[in-house]
C-alpha positions in Angstrom: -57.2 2.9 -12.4 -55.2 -0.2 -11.8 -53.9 -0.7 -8.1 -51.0 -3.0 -9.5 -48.0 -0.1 -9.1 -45.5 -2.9 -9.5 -43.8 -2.8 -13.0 -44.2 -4.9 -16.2 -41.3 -6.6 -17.7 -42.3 -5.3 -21.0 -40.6 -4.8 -24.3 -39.1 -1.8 -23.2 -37.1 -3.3 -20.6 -33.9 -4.0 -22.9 -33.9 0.0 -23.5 -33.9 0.6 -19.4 -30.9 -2.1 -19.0 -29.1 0.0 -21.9 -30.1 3.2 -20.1 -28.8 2.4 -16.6 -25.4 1.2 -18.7 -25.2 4.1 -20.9 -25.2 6.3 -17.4 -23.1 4.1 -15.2 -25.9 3.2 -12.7 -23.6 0.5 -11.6 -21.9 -1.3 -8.6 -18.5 0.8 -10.5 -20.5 3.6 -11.5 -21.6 4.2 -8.1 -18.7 4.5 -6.3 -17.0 6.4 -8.1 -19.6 9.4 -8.2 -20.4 8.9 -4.5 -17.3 7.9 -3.5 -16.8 5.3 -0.6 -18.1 7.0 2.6 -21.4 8.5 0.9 -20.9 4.4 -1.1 -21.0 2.7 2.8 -23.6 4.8 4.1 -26.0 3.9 1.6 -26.3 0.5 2.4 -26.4 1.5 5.8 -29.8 3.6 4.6 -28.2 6.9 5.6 -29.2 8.9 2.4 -27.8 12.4 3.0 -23.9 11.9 1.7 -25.4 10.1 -1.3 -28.0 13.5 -1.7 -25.0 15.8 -1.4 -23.1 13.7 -3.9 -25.7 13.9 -6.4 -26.4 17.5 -6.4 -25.7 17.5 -10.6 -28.0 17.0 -12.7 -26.1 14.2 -15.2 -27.9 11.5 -16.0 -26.2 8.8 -13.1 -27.0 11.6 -10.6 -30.5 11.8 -11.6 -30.9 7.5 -11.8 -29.4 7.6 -8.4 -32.0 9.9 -7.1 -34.5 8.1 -8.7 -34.3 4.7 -7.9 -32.0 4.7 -5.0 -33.1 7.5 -3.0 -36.6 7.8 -4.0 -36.8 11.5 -4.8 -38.6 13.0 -8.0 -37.1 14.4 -10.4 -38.5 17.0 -13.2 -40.1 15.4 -16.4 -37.2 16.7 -18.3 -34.2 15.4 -16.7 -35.7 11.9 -16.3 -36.0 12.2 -19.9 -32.4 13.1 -20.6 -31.0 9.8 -18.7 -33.8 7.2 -19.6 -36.2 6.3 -22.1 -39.3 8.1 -19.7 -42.2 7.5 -21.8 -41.2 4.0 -21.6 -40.8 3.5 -17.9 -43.7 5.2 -17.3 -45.9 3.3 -19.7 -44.1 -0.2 -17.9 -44.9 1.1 -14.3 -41.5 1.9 -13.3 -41.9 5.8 -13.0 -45.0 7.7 -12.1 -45.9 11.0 -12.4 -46.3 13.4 -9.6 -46.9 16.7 -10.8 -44.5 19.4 -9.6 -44.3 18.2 -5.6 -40.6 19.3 -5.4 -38.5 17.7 -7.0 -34.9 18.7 -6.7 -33.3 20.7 -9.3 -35.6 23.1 -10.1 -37.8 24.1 -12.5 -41.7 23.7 -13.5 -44.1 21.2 -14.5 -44.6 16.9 -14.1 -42.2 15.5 -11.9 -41.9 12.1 -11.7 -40.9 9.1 -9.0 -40.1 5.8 -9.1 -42.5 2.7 -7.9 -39.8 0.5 -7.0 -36.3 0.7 -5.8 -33.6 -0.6 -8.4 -30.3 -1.5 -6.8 -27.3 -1.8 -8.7 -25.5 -5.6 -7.9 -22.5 -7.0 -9.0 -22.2 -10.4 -10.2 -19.1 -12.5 -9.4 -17.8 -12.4 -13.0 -18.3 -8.4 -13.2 -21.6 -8.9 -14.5 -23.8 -5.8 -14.0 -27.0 -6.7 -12.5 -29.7 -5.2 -10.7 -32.1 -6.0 -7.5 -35.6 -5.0 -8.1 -37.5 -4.4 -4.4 -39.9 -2.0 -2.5 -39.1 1.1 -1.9 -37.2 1.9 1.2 -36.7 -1.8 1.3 -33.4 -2.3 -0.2 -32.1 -2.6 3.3 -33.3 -2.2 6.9 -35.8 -4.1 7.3 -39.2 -2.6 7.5 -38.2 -0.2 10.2 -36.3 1.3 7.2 -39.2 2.4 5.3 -40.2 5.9 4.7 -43.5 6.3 5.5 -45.8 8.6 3.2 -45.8 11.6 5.3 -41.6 11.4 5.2 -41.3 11.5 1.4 -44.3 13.5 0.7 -45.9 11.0 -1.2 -48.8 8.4 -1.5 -48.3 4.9 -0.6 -44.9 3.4 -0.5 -46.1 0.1 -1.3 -48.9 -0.7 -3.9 -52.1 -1.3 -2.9 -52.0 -5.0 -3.4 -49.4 -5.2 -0.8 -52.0 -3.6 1.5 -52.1 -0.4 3.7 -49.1 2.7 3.3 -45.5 1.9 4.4 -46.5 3.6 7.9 -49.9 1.8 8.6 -50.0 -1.6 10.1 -49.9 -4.3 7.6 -46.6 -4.2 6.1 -46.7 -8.3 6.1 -46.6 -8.4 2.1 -42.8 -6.3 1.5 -39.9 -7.7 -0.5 -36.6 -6.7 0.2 -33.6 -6.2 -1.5 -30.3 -6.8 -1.0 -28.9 -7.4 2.6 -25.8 -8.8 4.5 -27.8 -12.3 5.0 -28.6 -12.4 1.0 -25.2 -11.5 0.1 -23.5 -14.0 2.7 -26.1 -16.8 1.0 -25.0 -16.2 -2.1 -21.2 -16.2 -0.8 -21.0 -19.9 0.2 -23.1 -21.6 -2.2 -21.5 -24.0 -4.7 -21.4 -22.7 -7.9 -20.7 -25.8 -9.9 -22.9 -26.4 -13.4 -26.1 -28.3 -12.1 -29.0 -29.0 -14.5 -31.8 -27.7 -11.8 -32.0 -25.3 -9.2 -34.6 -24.4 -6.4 -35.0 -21.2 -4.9 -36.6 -21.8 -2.0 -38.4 -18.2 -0.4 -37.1 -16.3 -3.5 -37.8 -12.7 -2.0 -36.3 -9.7 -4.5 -34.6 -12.7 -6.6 -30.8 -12.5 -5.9 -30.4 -16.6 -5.1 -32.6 -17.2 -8.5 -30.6 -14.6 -10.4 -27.1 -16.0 -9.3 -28.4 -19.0 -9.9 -29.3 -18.7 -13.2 -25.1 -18.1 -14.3 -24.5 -22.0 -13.7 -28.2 -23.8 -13.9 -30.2 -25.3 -16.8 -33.3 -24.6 -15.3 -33.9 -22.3 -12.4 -37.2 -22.2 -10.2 -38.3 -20.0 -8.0 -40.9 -20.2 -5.1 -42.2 -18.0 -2.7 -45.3 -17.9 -0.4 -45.9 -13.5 -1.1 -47.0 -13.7 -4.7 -45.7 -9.9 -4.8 -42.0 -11.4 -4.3 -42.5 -13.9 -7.6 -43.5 -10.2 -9.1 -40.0 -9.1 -7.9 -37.7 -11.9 -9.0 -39.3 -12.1 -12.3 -38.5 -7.8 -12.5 -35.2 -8.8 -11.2 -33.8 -11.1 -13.7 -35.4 -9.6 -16.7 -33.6 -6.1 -15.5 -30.2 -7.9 -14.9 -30.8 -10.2 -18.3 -30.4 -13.8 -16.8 -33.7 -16.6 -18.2 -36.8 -15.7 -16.3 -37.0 -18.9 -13.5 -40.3 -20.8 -13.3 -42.1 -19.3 -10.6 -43.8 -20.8 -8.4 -46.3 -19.9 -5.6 -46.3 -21.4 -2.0 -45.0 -22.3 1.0 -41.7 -24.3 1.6 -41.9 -27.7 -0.8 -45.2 -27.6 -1.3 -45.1 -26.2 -4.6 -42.2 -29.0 -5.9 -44.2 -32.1 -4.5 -43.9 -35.0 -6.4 -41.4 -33.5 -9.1 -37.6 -34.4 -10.1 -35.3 -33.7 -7.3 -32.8 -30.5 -7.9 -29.2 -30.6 -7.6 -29.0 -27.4 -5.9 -31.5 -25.8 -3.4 -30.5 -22.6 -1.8 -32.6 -20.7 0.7 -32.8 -17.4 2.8 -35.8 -18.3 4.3 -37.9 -16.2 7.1 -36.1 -17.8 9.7 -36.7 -15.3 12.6 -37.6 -16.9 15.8 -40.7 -14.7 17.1 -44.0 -15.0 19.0 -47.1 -15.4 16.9 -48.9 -12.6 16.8 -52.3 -12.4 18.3 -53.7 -11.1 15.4 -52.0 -13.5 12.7 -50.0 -10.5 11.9 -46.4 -11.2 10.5 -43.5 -10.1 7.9 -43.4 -12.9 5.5 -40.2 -12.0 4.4 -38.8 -12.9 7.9 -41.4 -14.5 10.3 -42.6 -18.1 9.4 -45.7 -18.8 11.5 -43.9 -21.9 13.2 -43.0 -22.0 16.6 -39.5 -21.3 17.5 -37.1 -22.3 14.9 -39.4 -25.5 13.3 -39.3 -23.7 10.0 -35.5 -24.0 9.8 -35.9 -27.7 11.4 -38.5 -28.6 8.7 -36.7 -27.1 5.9 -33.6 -29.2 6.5 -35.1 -32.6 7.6 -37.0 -32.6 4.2 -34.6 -31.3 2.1 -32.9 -34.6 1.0 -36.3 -35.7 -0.3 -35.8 -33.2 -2.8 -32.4 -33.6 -3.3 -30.4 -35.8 -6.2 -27.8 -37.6 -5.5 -24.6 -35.6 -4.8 -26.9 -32.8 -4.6 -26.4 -29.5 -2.2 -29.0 -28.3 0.1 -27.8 -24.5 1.7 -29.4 -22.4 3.5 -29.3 -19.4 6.1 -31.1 -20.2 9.9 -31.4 -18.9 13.2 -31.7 -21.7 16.0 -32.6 -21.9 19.7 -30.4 -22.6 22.1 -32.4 -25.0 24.8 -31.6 -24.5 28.6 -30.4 -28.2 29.2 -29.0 -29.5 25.9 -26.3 -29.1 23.5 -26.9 -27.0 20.6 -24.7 -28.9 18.4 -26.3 -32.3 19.2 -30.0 -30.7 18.8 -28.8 -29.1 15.0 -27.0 -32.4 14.5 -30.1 -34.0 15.1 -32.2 -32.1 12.4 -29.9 -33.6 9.7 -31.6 -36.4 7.7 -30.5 -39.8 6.9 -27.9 -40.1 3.9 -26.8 -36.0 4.0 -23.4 -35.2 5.2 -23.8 -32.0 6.7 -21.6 -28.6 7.7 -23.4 -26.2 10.0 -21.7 -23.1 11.4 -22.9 -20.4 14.2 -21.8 -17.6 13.4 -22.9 -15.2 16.2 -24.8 -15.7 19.2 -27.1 -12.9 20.9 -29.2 -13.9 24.2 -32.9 -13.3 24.3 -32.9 -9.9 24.9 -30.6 -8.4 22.4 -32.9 -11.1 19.8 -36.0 -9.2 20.4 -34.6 -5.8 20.3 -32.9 -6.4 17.0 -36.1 -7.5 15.4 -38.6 -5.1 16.8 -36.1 -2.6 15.4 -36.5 -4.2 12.1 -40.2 -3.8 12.0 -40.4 -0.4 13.1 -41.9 -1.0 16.4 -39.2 0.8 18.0 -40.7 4.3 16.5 -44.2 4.3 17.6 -46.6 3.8 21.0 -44.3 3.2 23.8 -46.6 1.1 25.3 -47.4 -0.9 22.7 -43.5 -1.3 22.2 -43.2 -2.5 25.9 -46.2 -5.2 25.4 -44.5 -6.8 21.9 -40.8 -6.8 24.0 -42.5 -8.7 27.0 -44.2 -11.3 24.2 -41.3 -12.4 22.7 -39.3 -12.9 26.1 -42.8 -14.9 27.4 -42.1 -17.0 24.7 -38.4 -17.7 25.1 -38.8 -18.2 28.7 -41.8 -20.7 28.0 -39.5 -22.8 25.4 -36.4 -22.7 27.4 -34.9 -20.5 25.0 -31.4 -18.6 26.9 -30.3 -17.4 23.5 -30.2 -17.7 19.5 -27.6 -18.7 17.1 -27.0 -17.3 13.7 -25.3 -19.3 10.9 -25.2 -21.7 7.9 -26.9 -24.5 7.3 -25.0 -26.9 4.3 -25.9 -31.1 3.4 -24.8 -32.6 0.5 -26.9 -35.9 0.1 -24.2 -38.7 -0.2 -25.9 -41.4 0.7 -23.1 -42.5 2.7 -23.9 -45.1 5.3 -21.4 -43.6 8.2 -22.2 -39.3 7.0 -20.1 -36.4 8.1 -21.8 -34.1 10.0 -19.6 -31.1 11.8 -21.5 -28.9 13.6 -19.1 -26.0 14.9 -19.0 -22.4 16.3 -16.6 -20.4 14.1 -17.5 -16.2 15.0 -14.1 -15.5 13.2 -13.4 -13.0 10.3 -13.8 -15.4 6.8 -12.7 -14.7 3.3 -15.6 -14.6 0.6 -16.3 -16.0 -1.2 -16.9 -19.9 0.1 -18.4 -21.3 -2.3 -15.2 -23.6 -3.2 -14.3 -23.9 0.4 -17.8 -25.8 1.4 -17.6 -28.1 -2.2 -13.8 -28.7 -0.8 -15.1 -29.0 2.7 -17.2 -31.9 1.4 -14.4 -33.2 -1.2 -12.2 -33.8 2.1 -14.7 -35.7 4.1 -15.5 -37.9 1.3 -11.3 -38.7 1.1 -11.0 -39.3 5.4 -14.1 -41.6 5.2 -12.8 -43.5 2.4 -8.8 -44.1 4.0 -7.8 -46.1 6.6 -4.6 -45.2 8.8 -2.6 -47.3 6.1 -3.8 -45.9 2.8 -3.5 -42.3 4.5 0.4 -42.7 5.4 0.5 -43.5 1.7 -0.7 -40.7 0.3 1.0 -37.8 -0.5 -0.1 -34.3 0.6 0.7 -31.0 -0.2 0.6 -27.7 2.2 -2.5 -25.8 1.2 -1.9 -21.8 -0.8 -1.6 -19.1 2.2 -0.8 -21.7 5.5 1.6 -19.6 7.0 3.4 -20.9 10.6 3.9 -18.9 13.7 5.9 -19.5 16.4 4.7 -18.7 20.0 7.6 -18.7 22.8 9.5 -16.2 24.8 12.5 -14.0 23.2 15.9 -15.4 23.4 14.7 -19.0 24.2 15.5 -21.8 22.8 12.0 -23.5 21.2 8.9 -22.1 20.7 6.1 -22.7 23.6 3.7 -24.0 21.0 3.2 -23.5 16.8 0.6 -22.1 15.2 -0.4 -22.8 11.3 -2.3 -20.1 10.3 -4.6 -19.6 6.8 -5.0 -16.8 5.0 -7.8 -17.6 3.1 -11.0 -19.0 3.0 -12.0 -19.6 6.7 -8.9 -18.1 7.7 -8.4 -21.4 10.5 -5.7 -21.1 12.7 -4.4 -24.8 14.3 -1.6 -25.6 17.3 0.3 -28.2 16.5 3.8 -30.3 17.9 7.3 -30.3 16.6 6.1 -33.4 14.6 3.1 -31.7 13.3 5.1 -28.7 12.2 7.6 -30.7 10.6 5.1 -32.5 8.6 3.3 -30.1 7.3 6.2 -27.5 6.4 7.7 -30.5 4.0 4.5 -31.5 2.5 4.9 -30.7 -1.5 2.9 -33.6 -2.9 6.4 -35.7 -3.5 6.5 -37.7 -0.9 4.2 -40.7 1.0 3.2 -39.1 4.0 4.8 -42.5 5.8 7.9 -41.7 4.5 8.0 -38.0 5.4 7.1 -39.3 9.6 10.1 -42.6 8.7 12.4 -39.3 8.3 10.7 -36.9 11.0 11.3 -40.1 13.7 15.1 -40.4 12.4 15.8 -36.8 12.9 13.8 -36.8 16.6 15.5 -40.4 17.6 12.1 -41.9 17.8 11.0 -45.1 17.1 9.6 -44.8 13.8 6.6 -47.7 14.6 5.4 -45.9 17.4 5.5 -42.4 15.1 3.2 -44.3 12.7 0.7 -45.0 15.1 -0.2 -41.8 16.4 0.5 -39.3 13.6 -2.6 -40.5 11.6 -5.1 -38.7 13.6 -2.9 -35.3 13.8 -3.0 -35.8 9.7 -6.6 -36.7 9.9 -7.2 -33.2 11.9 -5.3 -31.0 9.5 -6.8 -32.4 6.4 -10.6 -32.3 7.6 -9.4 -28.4 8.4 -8.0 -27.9 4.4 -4.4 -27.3 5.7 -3.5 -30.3 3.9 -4.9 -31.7 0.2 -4.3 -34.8 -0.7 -2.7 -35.3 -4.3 -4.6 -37.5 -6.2 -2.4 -40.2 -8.2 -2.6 -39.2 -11.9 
């Protein structure tokens, strides 16, 4: 008998999509039979609101216990919500014989091999994410081993020992906050080529595929090329060309791509002493070189105009700057926008991440050792803590490039794809204006800037004036009486000169003297996308 468990895209496949429809295995579907708390706890792996919500025996109850919480079913009630003989024959199902599966009755049960996720594109597209089981979130600590389920092997064979032995180094996830939030920022303008860089379960590749001519995928786990291709066959998008390897090595030497997009194992551990690691997080560079490497040689592979975006963990260095060493990494001719979003020292990093490999449930001792590795080797690097956060260039080729590098652990509004494209759109405009050309260009308050005014009750002007947005990155700004002025008259008819000429006649100021220092304050509230410049039909 084969070893392969993992499933076939075969020509039954359109009949499973229909199937999954037809039942309302959906993102929609979903919550409304499980409703939102049983909805949230799902993705938080906590399966027993989801098992009390799906205590019928309708066809979405029975796909949800299938594919979501991995619990058999009887022969006959797979059979009534999807085309059985089918999925079994493709390797989606397997039969178990009667080993208790819920709802009763006698003969073949049957399980799934993989865990199918319902995902909704941005359009309302109905997709779903093809992973391992128990992998969908959590890490690998979130894996039920076979002795929980009652089962064989959670993984197949060719990924190597059970989900509760050793090696679990070969496991795809599915969907995650750190996929989703990739997926959230990315450009999404029409490009003729596309790189998935680290493709994992497929969700870049598959959102991808809505606005690329050609799509391709790479990966160093062969098993996760397995996945994307199940992936976007299941959710209908063009199967990517896959290919296998590690970072750029399997794009050498070929046409650059106007988009690359990665969530790459960017986890910043000690190397094992066995060569052990989870591919779908741990590189095998020291500290965070993977991330370093990935963006320095990016622009090599990039076309002109083209966007390079990626999530990344870095170090921060006893003794230097983080945002000078991440400015550093950026490569000649790429404006870049990178932004920490949360910061954890080196002791709540190795928790979080021996947590996500299980390491937390078994010897003590053993648990103890790993803990004391990965602070030997922050200590050793100088390492006082890690950043999380977004890594954007755009390869403009400009001689003087724009690269912000910024700490911003504030709520946002996704998604951001148009905000970073905008982001860009705005440096491009500041580089390109002197003080002259800006004071004669006219500028309009951006949607959803709203003004508040800080002060005590009763007096007579405000302490200070905030403009506040209430989208996108949701920026909030101080700004003076001048500032305040400007911006709140700012409809795109007037010469921003002429609107400070009538700010200076209203204040009794010299209007010269107003000319000269309002550029920068215009500067500031542009590069933060309070104000657009109109552009001159």
């Amino acid at each position: 008998m084969s070893t392969d468990r993992l499933p076939a895209p075969g020509p039954a496949l359109p009949r499973l999509r229909d199937a999954f429809l037809a039942a309302g295995f959906t993102p929609d579907g979903l919550l409304e039979l499980l409703g939102a708390p049983a909805y949230a706890a799902l993705a938080r792996s906590e399966t027993v609101p989801a098992l009390r919500a799906t205590r019928g025996d309708g066809p979405l109850e029975t796909l949800v216990r299938l594919f979501l919480l991995q619990r058999p079913v009887p022969y006959g009630r797979a059979r009534a919500a999807l085309p059985v003989d089918d999925a079994l024959a493709d390797g989606w199902l397997r039969r178990t014989g009667d080993d208790g599966g819920e709802g009763g009755g006698s003969g073949d049960a049957v399980r799934a091999t993989v865990d199918v996720r319902p995902y909704g594109g941005p359009e309302g597209q109905n997709w779903w994410i093809v992973s391992d089981l128990g992998c969908a979130v959590g890490g690998a600590g979130g894996i039920r081993t076979a002795k929980d389920t009652g089962t064989a092997a959670a993984v197949d064979a060719e990924a190597g020992p059970a989900a509760g032995a050793a090696d679990r180094s070969r496991l795809v996830l599915g969907v995650g906050g750190a996929s989703t939030t990739l997926a959230g920022i990315t450009v999404r303008t029409p490009v003729a080529r596309a790189l998935d860089l680290g493709s994992g379960s497929g969700i870049q590749a598959l959102h991808a595929a809505q606005h690329a001519t050609s799509v391709t995928a790479t990966d160093l786990n062969p098993r996760a090329l397995r996945f994307t291709r199940l992936t976007l066959a299941l959710s209908g998008a063009p199967e990517p060309e896959l290919r296998e390897g590690s970072l750029f090595e399997p794009v050498e030497g070929e046409a650059p791509y106007d988009l690359i997009v990665s969530n790459p194992p960017f986890v910043i551990s000690p190397r094992a002493a066995d060569g052990a690691r989870l591919t779908y997080r741990d590189g095998g560079m020291g500290g965070d070189d993977l991330c370093r490497t990935l963006v320095q040689r990016s622009a090599e592979h990039l076309a002109d105009g083209g966007y390079c975006q990626l999530l990344a963990n870095w170090q921060h260095v006893d003794g230097q700057d983080w945002r000078e060493r991440l400015a550093s990494w950026v490569p000649p001719g790429c404006d870049a926008w990178i932004v920490q979003r949360e910061v954890q020292d080196v002791a709540q990093y190795a928790e979080l991440w021996l947590r996500d490999g299980g390491e937390h449930l078994g010897d003590p001792a053993a648990y103890a050792a790993h803990y004391d590795a990965w602070l030997e080797e922050f200590e050793a690097r100088g390492t006082t803590a890690v950043g999380f956060g977004w890594i954007t260039l755009r390869k403009s080729g400009a001689e003087r490039p724009s690269v912000t590098v910024e700490e911003w652990p504030h709520p946002v509004e996704q998604p951001l794809g148009e905000e970073v494209r905008a982001h860009f759109e705005r440096r491009d405009f500041l580089r390109a204006v002197d003080d002259a050309a800006l004071l004669a260009t006219r500028f309009r308050l951006a949607d959803e800037v709203v003004q508040e005014q800080i002060g005590r009750p009763g007096a007579d002007d405000p302490e200070y004036v905030v403009l506040r947005q209430n989208r996108g990155m949701r920026r909030a700004t101080t700004v003076d009486t001048v500032g305040a002025g400007f911006a709140g008259v700012c409809d795109g008819s007037l010469p921003a000169g002429r609107i400070v000429d009538a700010i200076a006649q209203l204040l009794g100021e010299e209007p010269v003297e107003l000319r000269d220092r309002t550029p920068q304050s215009i500067r500031l509230l542009v590069e933060q996308g309070f104000l657009l410049p109109v552009r001159e039909a």
